[in-house]
C-alpha positions in Angstrom: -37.3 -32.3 -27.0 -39.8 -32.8 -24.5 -37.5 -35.3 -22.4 -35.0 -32.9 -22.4 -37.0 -30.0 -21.3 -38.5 -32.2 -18.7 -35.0 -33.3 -17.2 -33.7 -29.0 -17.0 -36.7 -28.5 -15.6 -35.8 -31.6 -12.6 -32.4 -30.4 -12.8 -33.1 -26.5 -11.9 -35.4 -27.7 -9.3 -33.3 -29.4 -7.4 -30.5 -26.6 -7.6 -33.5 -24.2 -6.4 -33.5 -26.4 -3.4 -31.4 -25.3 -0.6 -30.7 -27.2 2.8 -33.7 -24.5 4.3 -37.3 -24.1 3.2 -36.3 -20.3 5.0 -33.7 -19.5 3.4 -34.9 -20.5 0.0 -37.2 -17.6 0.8 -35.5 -15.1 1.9 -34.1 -12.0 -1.1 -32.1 -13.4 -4.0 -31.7 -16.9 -2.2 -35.1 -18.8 -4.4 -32.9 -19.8 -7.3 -29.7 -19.2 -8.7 -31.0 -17.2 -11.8 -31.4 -14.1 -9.3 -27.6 -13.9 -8.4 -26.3 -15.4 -11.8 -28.2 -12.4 -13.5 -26.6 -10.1 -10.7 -22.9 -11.4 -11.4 -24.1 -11.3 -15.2 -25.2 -7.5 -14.7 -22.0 -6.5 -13.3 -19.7 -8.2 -15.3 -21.0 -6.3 -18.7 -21.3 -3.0 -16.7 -18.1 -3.3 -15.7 -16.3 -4.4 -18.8 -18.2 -2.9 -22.1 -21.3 -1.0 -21.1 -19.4 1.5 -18.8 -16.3 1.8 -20.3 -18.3 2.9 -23.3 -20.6 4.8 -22.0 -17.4 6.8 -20.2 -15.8 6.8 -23.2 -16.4 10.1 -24.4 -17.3 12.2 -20.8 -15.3 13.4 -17.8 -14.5 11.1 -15.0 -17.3 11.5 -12.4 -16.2 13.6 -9.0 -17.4 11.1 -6.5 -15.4 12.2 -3.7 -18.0 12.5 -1.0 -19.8 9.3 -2.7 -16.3 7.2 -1.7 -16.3 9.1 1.3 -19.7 7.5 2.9 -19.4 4.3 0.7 -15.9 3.6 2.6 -17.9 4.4 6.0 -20.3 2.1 5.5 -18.5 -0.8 4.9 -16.2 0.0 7.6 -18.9 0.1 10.4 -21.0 -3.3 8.3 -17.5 -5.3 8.4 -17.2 -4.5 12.2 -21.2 -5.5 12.6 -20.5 -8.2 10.8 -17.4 -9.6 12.6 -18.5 -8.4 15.8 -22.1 -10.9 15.3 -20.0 -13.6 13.6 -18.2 -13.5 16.9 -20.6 -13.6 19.4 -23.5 -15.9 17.6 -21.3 -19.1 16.0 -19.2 -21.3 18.5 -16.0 -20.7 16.4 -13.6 -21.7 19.0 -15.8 -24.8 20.0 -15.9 -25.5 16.4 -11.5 -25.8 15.8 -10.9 -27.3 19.1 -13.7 -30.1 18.9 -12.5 -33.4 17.5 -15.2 -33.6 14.6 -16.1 -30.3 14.3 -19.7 -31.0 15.5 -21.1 -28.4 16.6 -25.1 -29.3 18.1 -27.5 -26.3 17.6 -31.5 -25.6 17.9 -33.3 -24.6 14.9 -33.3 -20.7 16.3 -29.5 -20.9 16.8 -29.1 -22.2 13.0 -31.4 -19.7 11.5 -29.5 -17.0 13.7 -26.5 -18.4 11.8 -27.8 -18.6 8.2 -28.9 -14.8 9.0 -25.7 -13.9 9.4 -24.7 -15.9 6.5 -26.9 -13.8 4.1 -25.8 -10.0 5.6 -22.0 -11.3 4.6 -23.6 -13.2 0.7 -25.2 -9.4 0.7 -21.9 -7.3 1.4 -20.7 -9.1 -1.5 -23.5 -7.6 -3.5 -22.6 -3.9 -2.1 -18.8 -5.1 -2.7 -19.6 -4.8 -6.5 -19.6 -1.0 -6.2 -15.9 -1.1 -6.0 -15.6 -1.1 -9.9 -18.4 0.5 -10.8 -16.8 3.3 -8.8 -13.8 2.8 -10.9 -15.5 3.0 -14.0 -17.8 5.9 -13.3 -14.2 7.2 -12.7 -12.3 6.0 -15.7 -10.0 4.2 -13.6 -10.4 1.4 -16.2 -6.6 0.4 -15.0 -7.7 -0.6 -12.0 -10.1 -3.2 -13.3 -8.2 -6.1 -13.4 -8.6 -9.9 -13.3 -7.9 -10.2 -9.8 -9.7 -7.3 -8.8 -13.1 -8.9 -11.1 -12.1 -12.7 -10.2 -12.3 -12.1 -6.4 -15.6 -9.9 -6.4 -17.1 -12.5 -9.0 -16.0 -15.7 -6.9 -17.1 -14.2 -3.8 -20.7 -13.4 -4.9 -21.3 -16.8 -6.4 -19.7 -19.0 -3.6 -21.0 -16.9 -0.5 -24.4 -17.6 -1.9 -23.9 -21.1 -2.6 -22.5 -21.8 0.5 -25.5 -20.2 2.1 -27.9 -22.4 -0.3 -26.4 -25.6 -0.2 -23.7 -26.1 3.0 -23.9 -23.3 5.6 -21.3 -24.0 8.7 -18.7 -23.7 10.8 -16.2 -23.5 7.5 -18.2 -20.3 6.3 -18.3 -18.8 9.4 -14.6 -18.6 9.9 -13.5 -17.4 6.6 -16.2 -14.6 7.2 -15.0 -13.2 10.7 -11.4 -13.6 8.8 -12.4 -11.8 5.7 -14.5 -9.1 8.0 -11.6 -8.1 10.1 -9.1 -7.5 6.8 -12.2 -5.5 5.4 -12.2 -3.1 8.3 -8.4 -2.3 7.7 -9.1 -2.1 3.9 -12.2 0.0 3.8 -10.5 2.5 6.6 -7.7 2.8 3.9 -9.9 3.5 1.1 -11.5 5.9 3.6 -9.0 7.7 4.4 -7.9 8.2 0.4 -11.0 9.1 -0.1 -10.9 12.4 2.2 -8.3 14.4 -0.2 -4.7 14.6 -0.8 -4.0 16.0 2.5 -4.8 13.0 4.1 -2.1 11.3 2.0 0.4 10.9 4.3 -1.1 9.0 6.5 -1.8 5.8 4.2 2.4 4.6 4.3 1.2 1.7 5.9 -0.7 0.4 2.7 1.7 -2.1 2.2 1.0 -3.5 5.5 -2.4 -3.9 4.5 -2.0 -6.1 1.4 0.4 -8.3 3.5 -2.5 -8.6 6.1 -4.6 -10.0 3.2 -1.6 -12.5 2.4 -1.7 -13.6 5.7 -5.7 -13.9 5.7 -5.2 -16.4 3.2 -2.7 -18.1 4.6 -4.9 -18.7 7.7 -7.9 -19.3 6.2 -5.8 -22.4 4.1 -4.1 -23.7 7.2 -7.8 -24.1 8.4 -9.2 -26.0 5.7 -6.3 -28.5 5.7 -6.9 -28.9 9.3 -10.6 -29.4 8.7 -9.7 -32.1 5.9 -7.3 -33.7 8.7 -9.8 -34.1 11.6 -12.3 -35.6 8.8 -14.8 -32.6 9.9 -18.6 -33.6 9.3 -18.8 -31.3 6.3 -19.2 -31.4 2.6 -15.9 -32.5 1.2 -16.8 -31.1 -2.1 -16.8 -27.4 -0.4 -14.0 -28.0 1.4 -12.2 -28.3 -2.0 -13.6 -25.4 -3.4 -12.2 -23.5 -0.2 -9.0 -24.5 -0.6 -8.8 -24.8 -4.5 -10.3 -21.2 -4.3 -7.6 -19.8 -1.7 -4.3 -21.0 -3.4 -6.0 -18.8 -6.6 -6.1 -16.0 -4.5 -2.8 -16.3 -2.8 -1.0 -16.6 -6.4 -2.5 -13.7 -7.7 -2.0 -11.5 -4.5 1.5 -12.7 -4.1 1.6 -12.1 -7.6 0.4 -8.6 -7.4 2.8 -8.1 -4.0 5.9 -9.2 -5.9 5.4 -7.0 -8.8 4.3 -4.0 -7.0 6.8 -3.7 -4.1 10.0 -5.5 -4.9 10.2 -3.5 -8.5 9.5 -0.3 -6.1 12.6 -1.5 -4.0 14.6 -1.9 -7.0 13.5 1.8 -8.2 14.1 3.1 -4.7 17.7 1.8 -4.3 18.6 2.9 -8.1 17.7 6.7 -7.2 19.5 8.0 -4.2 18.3 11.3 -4.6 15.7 13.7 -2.8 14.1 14.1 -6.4 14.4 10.5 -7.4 13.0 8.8 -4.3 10.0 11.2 -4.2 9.2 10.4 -7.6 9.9 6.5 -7.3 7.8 6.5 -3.8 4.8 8.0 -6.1 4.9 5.6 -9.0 5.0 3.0 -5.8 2.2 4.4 -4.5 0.2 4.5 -7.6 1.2 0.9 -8.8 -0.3 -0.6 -5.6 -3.0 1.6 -4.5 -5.8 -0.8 -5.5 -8.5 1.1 -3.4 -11.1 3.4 -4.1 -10.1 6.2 -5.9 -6.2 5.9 -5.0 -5.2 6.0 -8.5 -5.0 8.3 -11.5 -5.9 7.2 -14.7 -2.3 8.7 -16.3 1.0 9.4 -14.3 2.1 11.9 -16.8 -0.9 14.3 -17.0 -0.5 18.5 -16.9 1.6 20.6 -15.1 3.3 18.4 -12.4 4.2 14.7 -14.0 6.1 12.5 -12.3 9.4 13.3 -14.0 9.0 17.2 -13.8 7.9 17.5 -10.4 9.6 20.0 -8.0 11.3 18.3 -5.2 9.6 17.5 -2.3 6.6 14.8 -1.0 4.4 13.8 -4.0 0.7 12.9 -3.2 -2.0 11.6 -5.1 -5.0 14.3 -6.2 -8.5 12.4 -6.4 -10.5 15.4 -8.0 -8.1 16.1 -11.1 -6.2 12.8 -11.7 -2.8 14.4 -11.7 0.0 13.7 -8.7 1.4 17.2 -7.4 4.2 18.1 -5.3 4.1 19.1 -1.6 6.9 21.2 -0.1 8.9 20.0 2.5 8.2 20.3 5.3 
């Protein structure tokens, strides 16, 4: 018993062990039993304490909560890609034949800095479903939506522990610049139905994410070709990890928007199309506080509504009519 004891304790040791004495020290980056215990946290939060702690009480009016939440992470994503930017050599780094990239020990600690503010706005990212549970959107807490915010936490810190780079980098200013877009969106449903009508382009936005991950896959296969100086092992994590993610967002695309076409060009009416363009708009808002829990809720259901423009209501969970204009 002893032997084996002695070999975990060699084992966790080295894992504690990053490729930086500084970043080892810096908050939630000694060991992995700080951010396993965060992911840990989260994950029974979001799928048995909360849910049954909500079980019972009214969804939680968090309007003005989403409001400045959605803010935030527009103006960190835009920090964020904006430093990415101007600190890492990312252009040097695709154009150079091996990738090499020669930097003083400032300039990589500038780098790994930047790495930890993006591992943290994974942490903050984890709000997202707490939101949605606090709100008994517990339809909105999928696998993809707990997959992705999992997966991130876990690899952005690892990659930060183990094999910070040029690969990391990248895939941050990448995933940054798709935030901004998503988090103005989330935003802007946030502010009240009025605002509704502006957000037809959400659509646009998940196809932006496609495309993100088609990018950030063409670069890793071209890393892989120019045999890059960096660990192989994360390089197949990065790609392994991105065909995941653009199966289950295609995935999510497909079923959302070509079953709305279908609906759409079933229902020629003013009535119909109004009522097809909500259940659309429901199926794929996957944001912060687009959806209500039940379609068919009170007064104005989807298949009683009055004719005219249908828009979501965050405060009571119901979608109402709005007369043409």
């Amino acid at each position: 018993m002893t032997t084996y004891m002695k070999i975990f304790e060699e084992r966790y040791s080295g894992l504690s062990k990053g490729v930086d004495e500084t970043v080892d020290s810096w908050f939630l980056m000694s060991s992995p039993t700080a951010v396993v215990g965060v992911v840990l946290v989260y994950l029974a939060f979001v799928l048995k304490i909360g849910p049954e702690y909500m079980k019972n009480r009214k969804p939680m009016d968090l309007k003005r909560v989403m409001v400045f939440y959605n803010a935030f992470q527009v103006c960190y994503s835009i920090w964020m890609c904006r430093t990415s930017i101007q600190e890492s050599n990312v252009m040097a780094s695709i154009f150079s034949k091996k990738c090499e990239i020669n930097r003083t020990r400032e300039q990589n600690l500038t780098l790994y800095s930047g790495a930890w503010f993006y591992f943290f706005s994974k942490i903050i990212d984890l709000l997202d479903t707490t939101f949605f549970v606090l709100r008994k959107k517990d339809n909105q807490i999928s696998f993809l939506h707990v997959y992705h915010h999992t997966i991130t936490v876990l690899f952005s810190w690892g990659y930060l522990k183990y094999a910070p780079g040029e690969q990391g980098v990248i895939i941050g200013i990448l995933n940054s610049g798709v935030h901004i877009i998503m988090y103005f969106y989330y935003m802007v449903a946030a502010m009240g139905p009025q605002y509704q009508k502006y957000l037809w382009w959400k659509k646009y936005m998940t196809s932006i994410q496609l495309v993100q991950f088609v990018l950030i896959l063409g670069y890793m296969l071209l890393v892989g070709a120019k045999g890059c100086n960096m660990p192989k092992t994360l390089t197949f994590f990065f790609v392994g990890n991105t065909v995941i993610f653009l199966y289950l967002f295609g995935n999510f695309y497909r079923k959302t928007y070509n079953k709305a076409k279908k609906i759409d060009g079933a229902n020629g009416s003013q009535r119909a199309t109004g009522s097809s363009l909500a259940k659309s708009a429901l199926r794929a808002a996957g944001g912060m506080g687009c959806m209500p829990q039940t379609m068919n809720a009170g007064k104005y259901s989807l298949e009683n509504s009055p004719p005219g423009k249908a828009y979501i209501d965050l405060n009571n969970n119901n979608v109402k009519p709005l007369k043409l204009e």
